[in-house]
C-alpha positions in Angstrom: 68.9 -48.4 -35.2 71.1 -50.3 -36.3 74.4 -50.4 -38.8 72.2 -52.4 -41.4 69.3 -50.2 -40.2 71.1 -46.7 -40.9 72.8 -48.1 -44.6 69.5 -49.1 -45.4 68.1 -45.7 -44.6 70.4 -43.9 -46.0 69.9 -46.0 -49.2 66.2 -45.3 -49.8 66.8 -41.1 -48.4 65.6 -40.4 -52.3 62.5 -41.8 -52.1 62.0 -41.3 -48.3 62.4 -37.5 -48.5 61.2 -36.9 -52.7 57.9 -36.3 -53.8 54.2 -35.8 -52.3 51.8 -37.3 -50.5 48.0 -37.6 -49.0 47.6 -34.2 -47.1 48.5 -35.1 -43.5 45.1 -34.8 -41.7 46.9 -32.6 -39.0 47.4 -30.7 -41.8 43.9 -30.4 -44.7 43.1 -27.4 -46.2 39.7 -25.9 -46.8 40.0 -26.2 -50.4 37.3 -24.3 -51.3 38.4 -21.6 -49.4 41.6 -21.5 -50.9 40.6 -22.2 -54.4 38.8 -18.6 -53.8 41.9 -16.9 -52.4 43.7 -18.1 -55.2 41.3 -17.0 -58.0 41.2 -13.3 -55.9 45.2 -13.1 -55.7 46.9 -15.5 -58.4 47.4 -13.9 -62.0 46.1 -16.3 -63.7 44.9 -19.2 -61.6 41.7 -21.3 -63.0 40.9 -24.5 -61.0 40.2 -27.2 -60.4 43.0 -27.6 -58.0 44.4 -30.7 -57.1 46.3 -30.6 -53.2 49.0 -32.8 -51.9 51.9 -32.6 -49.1 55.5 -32.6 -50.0 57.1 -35.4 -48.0 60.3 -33.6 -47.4 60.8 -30.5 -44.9 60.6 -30.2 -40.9 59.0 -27.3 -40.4 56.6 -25.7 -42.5 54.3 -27.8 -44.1 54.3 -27.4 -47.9 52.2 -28.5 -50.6 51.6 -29.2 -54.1 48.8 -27.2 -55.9 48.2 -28.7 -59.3 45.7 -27.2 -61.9 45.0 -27.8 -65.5 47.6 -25.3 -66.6 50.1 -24.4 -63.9 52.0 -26.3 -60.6 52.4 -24.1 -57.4 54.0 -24.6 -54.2 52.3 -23.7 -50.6 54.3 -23.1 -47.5 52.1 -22.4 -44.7 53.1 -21.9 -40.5 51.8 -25.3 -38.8 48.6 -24.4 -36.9 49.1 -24.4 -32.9 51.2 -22.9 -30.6 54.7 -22.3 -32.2 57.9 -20.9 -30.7 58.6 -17.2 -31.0 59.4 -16.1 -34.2 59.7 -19.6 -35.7 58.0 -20.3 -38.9 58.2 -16.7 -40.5 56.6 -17.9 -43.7 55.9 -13.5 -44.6 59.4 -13.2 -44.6 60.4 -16.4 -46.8 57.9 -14.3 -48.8 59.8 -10.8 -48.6 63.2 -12.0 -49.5 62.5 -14.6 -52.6 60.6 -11.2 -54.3 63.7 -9.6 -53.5 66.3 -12.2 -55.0 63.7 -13.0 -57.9 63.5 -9.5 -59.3 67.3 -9.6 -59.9 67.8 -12.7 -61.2 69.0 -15.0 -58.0 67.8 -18.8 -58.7 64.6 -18.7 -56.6 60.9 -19.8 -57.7 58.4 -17.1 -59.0 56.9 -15.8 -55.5 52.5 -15.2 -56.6 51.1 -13.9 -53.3 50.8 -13.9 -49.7 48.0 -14.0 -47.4 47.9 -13.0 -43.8 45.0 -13.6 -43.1 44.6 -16.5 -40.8 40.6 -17.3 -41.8 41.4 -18.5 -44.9 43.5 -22.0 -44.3 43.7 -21.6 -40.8 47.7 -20.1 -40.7 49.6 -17.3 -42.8 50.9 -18.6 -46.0 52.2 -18.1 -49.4 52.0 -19.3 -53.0 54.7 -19.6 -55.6 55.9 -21.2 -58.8 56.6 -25.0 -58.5 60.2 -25.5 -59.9 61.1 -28.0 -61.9 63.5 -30.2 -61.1 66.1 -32.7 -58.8 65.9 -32.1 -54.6 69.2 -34.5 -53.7 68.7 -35.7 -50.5 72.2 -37.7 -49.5 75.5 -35.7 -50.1 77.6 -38.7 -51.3 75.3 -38.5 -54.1 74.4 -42.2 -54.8 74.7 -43.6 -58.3 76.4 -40.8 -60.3 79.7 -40.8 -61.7 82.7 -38.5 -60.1 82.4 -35.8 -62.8 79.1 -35.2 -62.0 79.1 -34.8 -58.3 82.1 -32.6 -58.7 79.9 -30.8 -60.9 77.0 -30.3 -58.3 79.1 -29.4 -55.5 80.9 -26.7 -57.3 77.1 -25.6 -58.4 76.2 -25.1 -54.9 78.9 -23.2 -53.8 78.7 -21.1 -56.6 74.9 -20.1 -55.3 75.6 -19.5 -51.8 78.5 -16.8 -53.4 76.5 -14.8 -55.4 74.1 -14.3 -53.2 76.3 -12.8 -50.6 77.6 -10.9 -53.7 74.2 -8.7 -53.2 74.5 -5.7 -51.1 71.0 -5.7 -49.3 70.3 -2.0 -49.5 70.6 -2.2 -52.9 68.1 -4.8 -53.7 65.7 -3.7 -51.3 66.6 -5.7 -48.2 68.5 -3.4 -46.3 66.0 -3.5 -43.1 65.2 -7.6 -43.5 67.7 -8.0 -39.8 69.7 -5.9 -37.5 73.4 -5.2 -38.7 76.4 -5.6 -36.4 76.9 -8.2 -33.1 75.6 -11.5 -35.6 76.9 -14.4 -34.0 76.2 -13.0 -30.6 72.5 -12.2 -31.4 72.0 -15.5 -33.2 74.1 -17.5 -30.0 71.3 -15.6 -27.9 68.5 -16.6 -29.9 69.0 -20.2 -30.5 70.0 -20.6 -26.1 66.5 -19.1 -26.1 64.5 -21.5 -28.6 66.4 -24.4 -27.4 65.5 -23.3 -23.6 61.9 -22.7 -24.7 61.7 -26.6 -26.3 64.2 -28.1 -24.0 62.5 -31.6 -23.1 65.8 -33.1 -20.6 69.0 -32.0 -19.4 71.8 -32.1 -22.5 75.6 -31.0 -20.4 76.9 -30.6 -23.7 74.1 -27.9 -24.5 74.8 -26.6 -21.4 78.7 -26.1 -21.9 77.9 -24.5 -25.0 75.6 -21.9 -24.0 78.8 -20.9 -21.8 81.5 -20.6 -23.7 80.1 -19.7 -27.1 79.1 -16.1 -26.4 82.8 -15.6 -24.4 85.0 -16.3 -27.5 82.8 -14.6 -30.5 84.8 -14.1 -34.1 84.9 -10.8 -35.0 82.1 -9.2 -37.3 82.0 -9.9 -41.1 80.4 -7.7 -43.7 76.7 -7.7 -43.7 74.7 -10.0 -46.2 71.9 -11.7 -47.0 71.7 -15.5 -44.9 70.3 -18.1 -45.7 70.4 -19.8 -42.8 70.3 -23.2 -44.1 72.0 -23.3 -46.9 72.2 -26.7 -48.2 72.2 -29.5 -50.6 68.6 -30.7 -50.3 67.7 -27.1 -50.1 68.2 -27.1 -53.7 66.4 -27.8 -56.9 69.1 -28.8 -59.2 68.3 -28.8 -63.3 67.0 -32.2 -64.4 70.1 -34.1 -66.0 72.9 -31.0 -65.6 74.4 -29.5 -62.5 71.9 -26.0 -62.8 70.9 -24.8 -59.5 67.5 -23.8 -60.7 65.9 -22.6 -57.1 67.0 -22.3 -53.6 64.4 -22.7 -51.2 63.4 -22.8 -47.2 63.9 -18.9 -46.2 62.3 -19.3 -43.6 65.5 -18.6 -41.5 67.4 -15.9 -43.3 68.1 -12.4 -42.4 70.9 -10.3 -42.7 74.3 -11.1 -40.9 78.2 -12.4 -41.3 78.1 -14.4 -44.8 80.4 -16.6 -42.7 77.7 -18.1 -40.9 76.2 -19.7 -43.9 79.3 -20.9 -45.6 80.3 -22.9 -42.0 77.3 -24.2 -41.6 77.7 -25.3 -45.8 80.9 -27.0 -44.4 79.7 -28.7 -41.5 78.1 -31.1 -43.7 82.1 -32.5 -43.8 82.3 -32.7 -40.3 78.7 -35.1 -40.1 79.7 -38.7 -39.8 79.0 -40.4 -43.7 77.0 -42.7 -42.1 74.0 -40.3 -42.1 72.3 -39.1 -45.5 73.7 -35.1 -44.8 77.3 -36.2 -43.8 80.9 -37.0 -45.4 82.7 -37.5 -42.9 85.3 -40.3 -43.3 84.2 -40.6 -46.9 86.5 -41.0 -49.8 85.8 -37.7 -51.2 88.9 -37.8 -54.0 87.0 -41.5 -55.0 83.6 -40.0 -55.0 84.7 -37.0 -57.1 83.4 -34.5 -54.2 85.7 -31.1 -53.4 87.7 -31.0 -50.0 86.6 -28.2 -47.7 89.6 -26.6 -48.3 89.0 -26.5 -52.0 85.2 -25.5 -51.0 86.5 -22.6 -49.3 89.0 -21.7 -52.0 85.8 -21.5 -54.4 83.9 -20.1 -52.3 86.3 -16.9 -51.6 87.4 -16.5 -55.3 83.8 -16.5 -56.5 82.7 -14.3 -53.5 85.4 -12.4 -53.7 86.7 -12.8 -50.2 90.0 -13.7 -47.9 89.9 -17.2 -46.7 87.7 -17.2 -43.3 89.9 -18.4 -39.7 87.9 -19.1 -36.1 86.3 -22.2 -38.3 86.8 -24.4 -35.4 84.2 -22.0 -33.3 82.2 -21.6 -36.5 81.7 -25.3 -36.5 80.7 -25.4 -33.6 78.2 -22.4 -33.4 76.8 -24.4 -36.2 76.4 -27.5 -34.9 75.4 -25.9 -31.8 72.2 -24.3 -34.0 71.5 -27.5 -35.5 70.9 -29.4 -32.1 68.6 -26.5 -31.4 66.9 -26.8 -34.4 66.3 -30.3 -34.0 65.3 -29.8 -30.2 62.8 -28.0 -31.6 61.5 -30.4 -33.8 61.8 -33.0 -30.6 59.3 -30.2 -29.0 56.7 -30.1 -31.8 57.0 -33.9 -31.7 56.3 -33.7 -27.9 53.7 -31.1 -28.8 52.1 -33.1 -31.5 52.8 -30.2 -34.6 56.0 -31.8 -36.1 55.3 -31.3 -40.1 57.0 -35.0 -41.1 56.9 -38.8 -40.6 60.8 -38.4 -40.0 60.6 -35.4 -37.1 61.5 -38.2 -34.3 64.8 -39.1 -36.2 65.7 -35.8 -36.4 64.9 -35.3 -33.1 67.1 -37.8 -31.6 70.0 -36.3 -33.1 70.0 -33.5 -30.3 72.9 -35.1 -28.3 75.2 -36.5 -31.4 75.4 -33.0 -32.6 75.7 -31.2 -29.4 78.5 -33.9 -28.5 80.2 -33.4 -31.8 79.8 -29.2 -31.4 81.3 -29.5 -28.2 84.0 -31.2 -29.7 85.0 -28.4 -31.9 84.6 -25.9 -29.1 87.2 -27.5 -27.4 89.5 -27.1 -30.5 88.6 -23.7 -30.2 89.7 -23.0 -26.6 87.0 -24.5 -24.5 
């Protein structure tokens, strides 16, 4: 791609990434079916229902329900075979009733079906939310005031929910407490082993040295997982976080985890949609990562976090799994988006650019 290319993409990342489309046919529903399951589980659902396919997401295909009187969102596992424990669409499920009955900015969960016969995969229905999905960090057309705005929005989410205790809302046995960053080091060696499609050496040095230099434990909270911007539906014309969405990889762990990975987004080049790297943040209006992390830790009510340099690269580390992932459902033919094989080839950049911080950390 090139420099013309990559501005030009980054550009039109609004109207690539927002909005719905025809129901990939990968990806139909038995409508009928549905419209059934809906009418047996959904207080108050009356058809006729009208389907489409969000156009943004990786993963789990979602779609649009429309009726006469309400708009709901489906997230469903692809069909096929999937990596283990990937797609965990019952658990999205499990932890936005949690957050939902005390308040936390997440859509109405309705119901969740198990049973396979139905579409064809597990799935769940909830509430459509109402609002902005902003898919490029610098924020394109708004004035300084009102990125400032939105940034200091989103950090403000991602500290109240690791506010909650999870015993106390119910989500005390959603993940293991203790040994985090080891268990999840483990776990994404094994899902980027299981999708691997060549030889990466920075993948390779990674898997080494992460698991010999782990930071110590933090307190045990809900994560995200992948907690950021476009995993937001921001208020309509003010800087409201009105839902946070894609669950599909949280669980309980170190808090840290999610506010590095939050950070990272500082670290990725500004030539790509979900980086500001080399911006000018103070002209754009967008906080530093040190004021990030001052908000952050005032509103969480926290010391400032140290080891960032490994945290980065843990986190970059997962994302290049993530995508090698995606680069194996492409292979595999179950990749949920037209822009999977862009996200697939940037395996090696972020590898090469996590490897870079673990050598800041001691590598």
């Amino acid at each position: 791609m090139t420099q013309t290319d990559t501005a030009a993409a980054i550009e039109d990342a609004q109207s690539t990434f927002s909005g719905t489309r025809e129901v990939d046919a990968r990806y139909r529903l038995d409508e009928v079916a549905l419209d059934r399951w809906m009418g047996d589980h959904v207080d108050g659902y009356a058809g006729p229902l009208t389907i489409r396919q969000f156009k943004g997401g990786q993963s789990n295909p979602t779609y649009e329900l429309v009726t006469p009187g309400a708009a709901y969102v489906l997230r469903r596992k692809p069909p096929g075979t999937l990596l283990p424990s990937a797609h965990a669409v019952d658990r999205e499920f499990t932890v936005i009733s949690a957050l939902y009955a005390q308040g936390y900015p997440v859509a109405r969960p309705h119901a969740l079906c198990v049973d396979e016969t139905v579409i064809g995969s597990m799935f769940y229905v909830m509430a459509k939310v109402e609002g902005r999905v902003l898919w490029d960090l610098k924020l394109p057309g708004m004035e300084p005031g009102e990125r400032r705005a939105i940034y200091q929005a989103q950090v403000d989410a991602l500290a109240a929910l690791h506010r909650f205790d999870p015993d106390a809302i119910g989500l005390g046995d959603y993940g293991r407490p203790g040994n985090y960053f080891e268990r999840q080091t483990a776990r994404w060696t094994k899902q980027y082993r299981a999708s691997e499609t060549g030889p990466i050496a920075d993948m390779d040095r990674l898997i080494a040295f992460l698991p010999q230099d782990l930071p110590p434990q933090g307190p045990t909270r809900i994560v995200h997982g992948d907690f950021r911007l476009d995993n937001l539906i921001m208020a309509p014309d003010t800087a409201q976080v009105r839902a946070v969405l894609d669950w599909e990889l949280s669980t309980l762990g170190d808090p840290l985890a999610d506010l590095s990975y939050l950070l990272i987004g500082w670290a990725i080049p500004a030539t790509l949609r979900n980086g500001l790297g080399g911006a000018d943040l103070e002209a754009l209006g967008i906080p530093s990562v040190e004021e990030t992390v001052a908000r952050y830790c005032e509103q969480a009510g926290t010391a400032a976090p140290a080891h960032l340099d490994w945290l980065f690269a843990y986190n970059l580390f997962r994302l290049a799994a993530i995508c090698q992932g995606i680069a194996g459902r492409v292979r595999d033919g179950t990749a949920a988006s037209p822009q999977a094989r862009s996200m697939a080839a940037q395996v090696e950049p972020l590898a090469a650019a996590a490897w870079s911080f673990a050598k800041k950390a001691g590598a």
